[in-house]
ZAKOL-26480 format. One record per residue (C-alpha): y, z, x; residue in three letters; residue number from 0. Coordinates in Angstrom, 2 decimals, always signed. Each point is the difference from the previous one (the first is absolute). Example, Ala and Ser with C-alpha at 12.3 -4.5 7.8 and 13.67 -1.06 7.14 Angstrom:
% ZAKOL-26480
NODE; c2; c3; c1; code; pos
NODE; -4.50; +7.80; +12.30; ALA; 0;
NODE; +3.44; -0.66; +1.37; SER; 1;
% end
This chain:
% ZAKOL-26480
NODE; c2; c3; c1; code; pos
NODE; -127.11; -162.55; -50.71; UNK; 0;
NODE; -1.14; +3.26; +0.89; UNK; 1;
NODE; +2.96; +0.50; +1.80; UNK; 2;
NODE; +2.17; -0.61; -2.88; UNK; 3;
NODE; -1.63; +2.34; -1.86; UNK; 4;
NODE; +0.70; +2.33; +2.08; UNK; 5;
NODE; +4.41; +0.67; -0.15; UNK; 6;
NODE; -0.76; +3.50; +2.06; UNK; 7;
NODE; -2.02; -1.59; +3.20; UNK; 8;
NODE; +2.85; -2.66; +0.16; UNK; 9;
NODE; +2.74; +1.90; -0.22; UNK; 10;
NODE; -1.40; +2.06; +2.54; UNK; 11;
NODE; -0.64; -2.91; +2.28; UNK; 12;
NODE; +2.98; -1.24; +0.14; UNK; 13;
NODE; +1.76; +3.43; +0.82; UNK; 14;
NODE; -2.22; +0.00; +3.15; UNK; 15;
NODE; +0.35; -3.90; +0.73; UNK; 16;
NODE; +4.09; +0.43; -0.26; UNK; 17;
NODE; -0.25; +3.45; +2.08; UNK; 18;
NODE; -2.28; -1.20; +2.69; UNK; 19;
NODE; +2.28; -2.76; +0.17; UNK; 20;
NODE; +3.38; +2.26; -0.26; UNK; 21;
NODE; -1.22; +2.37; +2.83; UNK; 22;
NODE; -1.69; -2.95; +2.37; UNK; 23;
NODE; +4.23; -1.96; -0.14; UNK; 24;
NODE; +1.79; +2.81; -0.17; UNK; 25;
NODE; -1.43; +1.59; +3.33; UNK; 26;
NODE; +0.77; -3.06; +1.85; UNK; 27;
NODE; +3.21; -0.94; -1.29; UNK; 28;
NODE; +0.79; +3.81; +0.81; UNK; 29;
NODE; -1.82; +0.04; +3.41; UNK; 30;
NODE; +1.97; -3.36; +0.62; UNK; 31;
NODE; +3.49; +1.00; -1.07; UNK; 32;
NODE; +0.43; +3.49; +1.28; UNK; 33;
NODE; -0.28; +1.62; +3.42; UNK; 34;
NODE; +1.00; +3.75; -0.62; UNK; 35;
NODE; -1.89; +2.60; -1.80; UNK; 36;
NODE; +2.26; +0.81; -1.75; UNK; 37;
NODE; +1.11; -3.51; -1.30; UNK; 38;
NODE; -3.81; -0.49; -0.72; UNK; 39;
NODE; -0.35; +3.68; -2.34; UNK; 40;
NODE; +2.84; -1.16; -1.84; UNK; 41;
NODE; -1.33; -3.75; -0.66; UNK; 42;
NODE; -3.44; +1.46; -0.83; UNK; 43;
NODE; +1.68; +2.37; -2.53; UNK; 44;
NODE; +1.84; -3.11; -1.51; UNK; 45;
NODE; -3.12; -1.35; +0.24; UNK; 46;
NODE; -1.84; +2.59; -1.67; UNK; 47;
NODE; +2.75; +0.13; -3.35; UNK; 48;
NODE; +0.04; -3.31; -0.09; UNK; 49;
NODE; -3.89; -0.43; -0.77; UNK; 50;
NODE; +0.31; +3.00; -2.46; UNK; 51;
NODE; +2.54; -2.30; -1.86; UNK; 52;
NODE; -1.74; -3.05; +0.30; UNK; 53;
NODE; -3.67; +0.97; -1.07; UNK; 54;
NODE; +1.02; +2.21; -3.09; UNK; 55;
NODE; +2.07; -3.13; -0.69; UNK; 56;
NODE; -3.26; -2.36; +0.43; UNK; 57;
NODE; -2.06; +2.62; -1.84; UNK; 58;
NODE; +2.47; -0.05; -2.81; UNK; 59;
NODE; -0.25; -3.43; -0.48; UNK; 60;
NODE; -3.95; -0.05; +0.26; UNK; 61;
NODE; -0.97; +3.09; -2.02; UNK; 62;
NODE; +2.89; -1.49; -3.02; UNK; 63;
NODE; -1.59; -3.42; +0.12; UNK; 64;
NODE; -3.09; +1.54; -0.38; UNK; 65;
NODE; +0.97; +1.44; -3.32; UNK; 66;
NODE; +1.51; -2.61; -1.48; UNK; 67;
NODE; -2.97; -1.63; +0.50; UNK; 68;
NODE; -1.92; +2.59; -1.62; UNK; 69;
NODE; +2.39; +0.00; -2.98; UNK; 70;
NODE; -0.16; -3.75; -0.27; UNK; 71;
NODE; -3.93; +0.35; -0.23; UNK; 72;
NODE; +0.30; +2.91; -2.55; UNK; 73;
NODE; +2.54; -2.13; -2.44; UNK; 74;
NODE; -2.43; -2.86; +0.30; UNK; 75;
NODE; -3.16; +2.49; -0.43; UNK; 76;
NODE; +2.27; +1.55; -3.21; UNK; 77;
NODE; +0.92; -3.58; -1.04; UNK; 78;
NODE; -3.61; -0.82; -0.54; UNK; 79;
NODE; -1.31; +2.98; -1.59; UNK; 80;
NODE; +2.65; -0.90; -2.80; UNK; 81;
NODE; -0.84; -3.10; -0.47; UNK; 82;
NODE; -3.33; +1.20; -0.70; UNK; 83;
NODE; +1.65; +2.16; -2.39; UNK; 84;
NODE; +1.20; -2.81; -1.77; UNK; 85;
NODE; -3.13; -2.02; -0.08; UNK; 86;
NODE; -1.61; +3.03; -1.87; UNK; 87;
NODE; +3.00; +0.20; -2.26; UNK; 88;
NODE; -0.54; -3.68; -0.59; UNK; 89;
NODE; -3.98; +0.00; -0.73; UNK; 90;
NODE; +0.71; +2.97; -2.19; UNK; 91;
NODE; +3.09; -2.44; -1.93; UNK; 92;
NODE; -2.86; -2.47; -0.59; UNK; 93;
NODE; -2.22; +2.51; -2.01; UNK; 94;
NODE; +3.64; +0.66; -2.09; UNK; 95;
NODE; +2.38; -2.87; -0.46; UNK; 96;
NODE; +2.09; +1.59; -2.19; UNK; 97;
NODE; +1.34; +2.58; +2.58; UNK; 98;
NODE; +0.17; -2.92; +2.77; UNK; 99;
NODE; +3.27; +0.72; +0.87; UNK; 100;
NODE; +0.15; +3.78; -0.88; UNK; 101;
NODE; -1.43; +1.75; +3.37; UNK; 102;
NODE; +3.15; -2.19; +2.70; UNK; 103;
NODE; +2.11; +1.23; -2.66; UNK; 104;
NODE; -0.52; +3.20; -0.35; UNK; 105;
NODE; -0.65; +0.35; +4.07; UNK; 106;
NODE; +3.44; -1.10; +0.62; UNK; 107;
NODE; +1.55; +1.87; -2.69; UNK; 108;
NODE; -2.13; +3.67; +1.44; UNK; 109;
NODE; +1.39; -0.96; +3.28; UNK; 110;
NODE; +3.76; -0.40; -0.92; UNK; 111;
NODE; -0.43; +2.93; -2.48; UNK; 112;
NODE; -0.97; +1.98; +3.06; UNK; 113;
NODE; +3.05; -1.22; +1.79; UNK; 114;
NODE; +2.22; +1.19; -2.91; UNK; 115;
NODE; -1.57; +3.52; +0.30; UNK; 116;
NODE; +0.32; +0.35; +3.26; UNK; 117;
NODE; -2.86; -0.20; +1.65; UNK; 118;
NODE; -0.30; -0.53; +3.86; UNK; 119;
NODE; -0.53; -3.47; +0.68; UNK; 120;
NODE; -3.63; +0.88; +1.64; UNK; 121;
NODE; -1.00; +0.62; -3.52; UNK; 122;
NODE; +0.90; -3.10; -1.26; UNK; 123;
NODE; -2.91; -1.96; +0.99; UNK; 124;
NODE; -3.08; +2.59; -0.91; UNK; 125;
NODE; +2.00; -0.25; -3.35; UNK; 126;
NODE; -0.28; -3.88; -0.63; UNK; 127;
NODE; -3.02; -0.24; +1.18; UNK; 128;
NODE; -1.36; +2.86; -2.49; UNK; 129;
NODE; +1.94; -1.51; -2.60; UNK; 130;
NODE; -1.45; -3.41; +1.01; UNK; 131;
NODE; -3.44; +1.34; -0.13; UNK; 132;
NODE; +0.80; +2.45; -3.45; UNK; 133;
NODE; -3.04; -0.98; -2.14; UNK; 134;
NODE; -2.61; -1.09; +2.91; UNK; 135;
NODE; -1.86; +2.20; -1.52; UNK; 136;
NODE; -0.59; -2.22; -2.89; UNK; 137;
NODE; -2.19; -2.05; +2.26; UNK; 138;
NODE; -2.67; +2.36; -1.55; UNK; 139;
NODE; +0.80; -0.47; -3.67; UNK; 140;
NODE; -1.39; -2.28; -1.52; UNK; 141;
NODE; +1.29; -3.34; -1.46; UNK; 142;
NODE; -1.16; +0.31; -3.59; UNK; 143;
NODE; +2.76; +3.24; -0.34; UNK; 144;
NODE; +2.58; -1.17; +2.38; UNK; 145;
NODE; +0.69; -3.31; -1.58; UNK; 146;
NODE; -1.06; +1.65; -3.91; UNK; 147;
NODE; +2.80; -1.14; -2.22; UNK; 148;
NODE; -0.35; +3.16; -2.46; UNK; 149;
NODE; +0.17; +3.65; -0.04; UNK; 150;
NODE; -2.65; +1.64; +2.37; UNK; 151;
NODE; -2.63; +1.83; -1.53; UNK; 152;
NODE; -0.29; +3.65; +1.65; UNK; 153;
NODE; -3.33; -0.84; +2.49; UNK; 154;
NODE; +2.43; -2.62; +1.11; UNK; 155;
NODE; +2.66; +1.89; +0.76; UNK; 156;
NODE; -2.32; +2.23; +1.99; UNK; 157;
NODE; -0.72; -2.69; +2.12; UNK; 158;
NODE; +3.60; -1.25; +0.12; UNK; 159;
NODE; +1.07; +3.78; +0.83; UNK; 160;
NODE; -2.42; -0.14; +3.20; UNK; 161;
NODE; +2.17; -3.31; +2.16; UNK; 162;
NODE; +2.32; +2.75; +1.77; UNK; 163;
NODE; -2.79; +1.48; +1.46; UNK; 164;
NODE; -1.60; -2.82; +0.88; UNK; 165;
NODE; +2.90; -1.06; +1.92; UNK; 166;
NODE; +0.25; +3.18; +1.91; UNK; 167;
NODE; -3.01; -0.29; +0.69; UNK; 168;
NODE; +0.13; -3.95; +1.38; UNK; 169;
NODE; +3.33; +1.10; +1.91; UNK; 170;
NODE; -0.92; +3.60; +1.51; UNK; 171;
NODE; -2.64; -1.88; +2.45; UNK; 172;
NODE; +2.46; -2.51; +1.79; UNK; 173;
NODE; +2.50; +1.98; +2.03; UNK; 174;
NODE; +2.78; -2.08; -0.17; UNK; 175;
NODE; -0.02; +0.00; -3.97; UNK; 176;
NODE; -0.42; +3.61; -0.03; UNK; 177;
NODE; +3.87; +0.93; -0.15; UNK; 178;
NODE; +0.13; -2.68; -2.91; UNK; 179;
NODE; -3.02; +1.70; -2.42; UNK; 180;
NODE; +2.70; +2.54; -2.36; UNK; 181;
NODE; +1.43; -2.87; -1.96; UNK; 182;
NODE; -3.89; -1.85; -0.84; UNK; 183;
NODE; -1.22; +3.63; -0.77; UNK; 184;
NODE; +2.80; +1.86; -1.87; UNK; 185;
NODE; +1.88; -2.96; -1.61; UNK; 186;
NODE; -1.19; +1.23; -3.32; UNK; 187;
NODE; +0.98; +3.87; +0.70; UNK; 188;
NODE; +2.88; +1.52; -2.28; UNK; 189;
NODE; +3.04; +2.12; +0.51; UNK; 190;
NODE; -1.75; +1.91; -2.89; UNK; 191;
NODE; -3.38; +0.36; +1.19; UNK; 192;
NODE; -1.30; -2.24; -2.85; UNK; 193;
NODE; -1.32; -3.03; +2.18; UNK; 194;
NODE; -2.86; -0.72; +1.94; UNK; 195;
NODE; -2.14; +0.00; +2.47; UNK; 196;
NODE; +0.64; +3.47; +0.74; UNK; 197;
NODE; +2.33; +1.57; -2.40; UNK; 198;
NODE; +2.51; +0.71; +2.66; UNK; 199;
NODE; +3.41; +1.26; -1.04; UNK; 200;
NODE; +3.66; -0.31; +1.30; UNK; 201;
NODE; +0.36; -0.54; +3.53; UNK; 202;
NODE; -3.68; +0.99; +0.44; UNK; 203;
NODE; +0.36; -3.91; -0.56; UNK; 204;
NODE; +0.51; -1.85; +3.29; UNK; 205;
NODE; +3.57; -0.94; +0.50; UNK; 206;
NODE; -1.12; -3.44; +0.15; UNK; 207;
NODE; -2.07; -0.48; -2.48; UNK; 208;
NODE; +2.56; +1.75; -2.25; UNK; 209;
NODE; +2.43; -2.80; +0.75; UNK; 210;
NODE; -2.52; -2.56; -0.49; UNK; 211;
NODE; -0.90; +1.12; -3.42; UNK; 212;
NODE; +3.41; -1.11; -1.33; UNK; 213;
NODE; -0.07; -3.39; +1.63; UNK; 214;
NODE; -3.50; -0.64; -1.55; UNK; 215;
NODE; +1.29; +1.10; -3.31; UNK; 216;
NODE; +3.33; -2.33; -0.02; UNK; 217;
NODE; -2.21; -2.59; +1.41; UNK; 218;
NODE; -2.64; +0.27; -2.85; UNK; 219;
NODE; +2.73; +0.72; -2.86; UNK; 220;
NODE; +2.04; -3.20; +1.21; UNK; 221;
NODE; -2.04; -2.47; +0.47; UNK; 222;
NODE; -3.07; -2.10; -2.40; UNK; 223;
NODE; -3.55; +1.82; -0.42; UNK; 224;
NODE; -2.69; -1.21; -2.08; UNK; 225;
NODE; +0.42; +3.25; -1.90; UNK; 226;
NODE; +4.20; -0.21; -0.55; UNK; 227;
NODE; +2.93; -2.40; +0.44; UNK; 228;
NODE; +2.61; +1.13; +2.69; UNK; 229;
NODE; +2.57; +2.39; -1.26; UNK; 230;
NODE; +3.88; -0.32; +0.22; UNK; 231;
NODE; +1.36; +1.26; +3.21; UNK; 232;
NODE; +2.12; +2.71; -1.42; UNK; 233;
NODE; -2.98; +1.58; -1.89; UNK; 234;
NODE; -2.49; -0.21; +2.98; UNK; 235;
NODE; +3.26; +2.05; +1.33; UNK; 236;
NODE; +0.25; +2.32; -3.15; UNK; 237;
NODE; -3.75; +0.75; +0.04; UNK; 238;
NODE; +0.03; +0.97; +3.96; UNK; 239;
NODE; +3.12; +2.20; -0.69; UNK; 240;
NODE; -1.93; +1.85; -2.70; UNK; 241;
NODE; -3.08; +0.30; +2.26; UNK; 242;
NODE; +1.66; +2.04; +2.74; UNK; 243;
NODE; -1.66; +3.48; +0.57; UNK; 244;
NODE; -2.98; -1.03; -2.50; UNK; 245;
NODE; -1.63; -3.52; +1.79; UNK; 246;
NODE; +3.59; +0.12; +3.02; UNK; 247;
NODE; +0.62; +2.08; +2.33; UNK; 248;
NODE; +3.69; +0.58; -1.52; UNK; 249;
NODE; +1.69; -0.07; +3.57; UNK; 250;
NODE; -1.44; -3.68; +0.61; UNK; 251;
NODE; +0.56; -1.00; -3.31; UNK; 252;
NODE; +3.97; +0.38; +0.85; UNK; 253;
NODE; -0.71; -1.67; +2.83; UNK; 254;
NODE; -1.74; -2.83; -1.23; UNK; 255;
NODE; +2.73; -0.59; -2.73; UNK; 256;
NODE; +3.24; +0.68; +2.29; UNK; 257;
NODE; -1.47; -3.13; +2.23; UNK; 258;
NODE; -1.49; -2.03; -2.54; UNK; 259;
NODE; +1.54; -2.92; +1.14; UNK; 260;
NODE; -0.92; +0.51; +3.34; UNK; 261;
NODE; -3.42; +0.80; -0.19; UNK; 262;
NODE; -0.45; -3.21; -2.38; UNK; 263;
NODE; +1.88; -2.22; +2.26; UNK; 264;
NODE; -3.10; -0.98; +1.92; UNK; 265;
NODE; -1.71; -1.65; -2.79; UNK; 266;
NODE; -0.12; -3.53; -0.07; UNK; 267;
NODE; +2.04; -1.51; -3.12; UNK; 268;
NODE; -2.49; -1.43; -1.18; UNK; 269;
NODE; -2.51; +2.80; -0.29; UNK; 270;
NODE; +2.57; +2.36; -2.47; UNK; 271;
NODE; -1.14; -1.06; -3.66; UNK; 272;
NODE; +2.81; +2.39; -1.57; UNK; 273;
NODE; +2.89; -1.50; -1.89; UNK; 274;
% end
């Protein structure tokens, strides 16, 4: 086991095994085929190439199955830490039925929206997975305001005001989450300086967490709260239009409407409550 811990002391021990072995039948397959000296220079230069070849071929093919080995553990390490991901998404969609459905939807939709933009595709994943992970926060708010069915009084909004933090704050002390934290902690920033936690303004407002902001607000405007019935699609569309360079970063806003369709097409049909 030890051994197969260990990729660097076999790799190594089988360069030695295969030389030892190289040199030892080489030698006498020289010594045994050729009388002159200068027959037996020649072979051993022959000789000499061919191993060159042969071992950075061997070591090729040893230090490359090595790494996909090591990339194979890594998407199974990455594949887990997601679905832990999920399983907090899912105890937090317990507290919440209402918005059971709304955190896959609007992680796919960030995602594809960040496709649309252009966005390397290394970016792609940190993206869902802050998207995914958007209101973690609220895991520190408690029920009696989240699930309220009226207006929030202003103490409540106070406390309400303080989940983005609280999701940095959850998400800055696990490494791998770390490049996911600017969507759960500036969500609620504006283009116009006007939101919250910070007050940040234009593209002081992580590029992420500017794009998320208009998937969270189609998602909210389109589809049943306790507090409003789902709008019409081309309103929801109307009211982002008229948001650009006040809640929008204008730029994405004409992003996010030029591949509407696009962006939307993950969604399940049966999640889309417009008419």
């Amino acid at each position: 086991m030890h051994f197969q811990r260990q990729p660097q002391v076999r790799i190594v021990l089988i360069y030695i095994a295969v030389g030892a072995l190289w040199i030892w039948f080489s030698d006498r397959a020289i010594e045994a085929m050729f009388d002159s000296p200068a027959a037996i220079t020649r072979a051993q230069n022959i000789k000499g190439w061919t191993f060159i070849i042969a071992t950075a071929v061997m070591l090729y093919a040893l230090v490359r199955g090595h790494f996909q080995a090591l990339q194979q553990r890594h998407r199974e390490l990455t594949e887990s830490y997601d679905q832990t991901i999920r399983g907090w998404v899912r105890v937090m969609d317990l507290r919440h039925e209402e918005t059971r459905d709304h955190t896959e939807r609007v992680a796919r939709m960030t995602r594809s929206f960040a496709a649309a933009a252009g966005l390397d595709e290394n970016q792609h994943e940190p993206i869902w997975r802050g998207a995914l992970l958007h209101d973690i926060g609220k895991i520190g708010i408690p029920d009696r305001i989240l699930t309220k069915p009226g207006a929030l009084s202003d103490a409540e909004w106070d406390l309400m005001r303080r989940h983005p933090e609280i999701g940095r704050r959850i998400l800055s002390d696990i490494a791998f989450l770390r490049p996911s934290a600017d969507i759960p902690w500036c969500h609620h920033e504006k283009w116009d300086g006007s939101g919250y936690p910070r007050g940040l303004k234009g593209e002081e407002i992580p590029l992420a967490a500017r794009m998320f902001a208009i998937i969270d607000v189609w998602d909210a405007l389109s589809h049943d709260r306790v507090y409003k019935k789902a709008w019409p699609e081309p309103e929801v569309l109307e009211h982002i239009r008229e948001q650009a360079g006040r809640h929008f970063d204008p730029e994405l806003v004409e992003i996010f409407l030029d591949n509407y369709h696009e962006i939307r097409e993950p969604e399940a049909p049966d999640e889309a409550q417009n008419p």
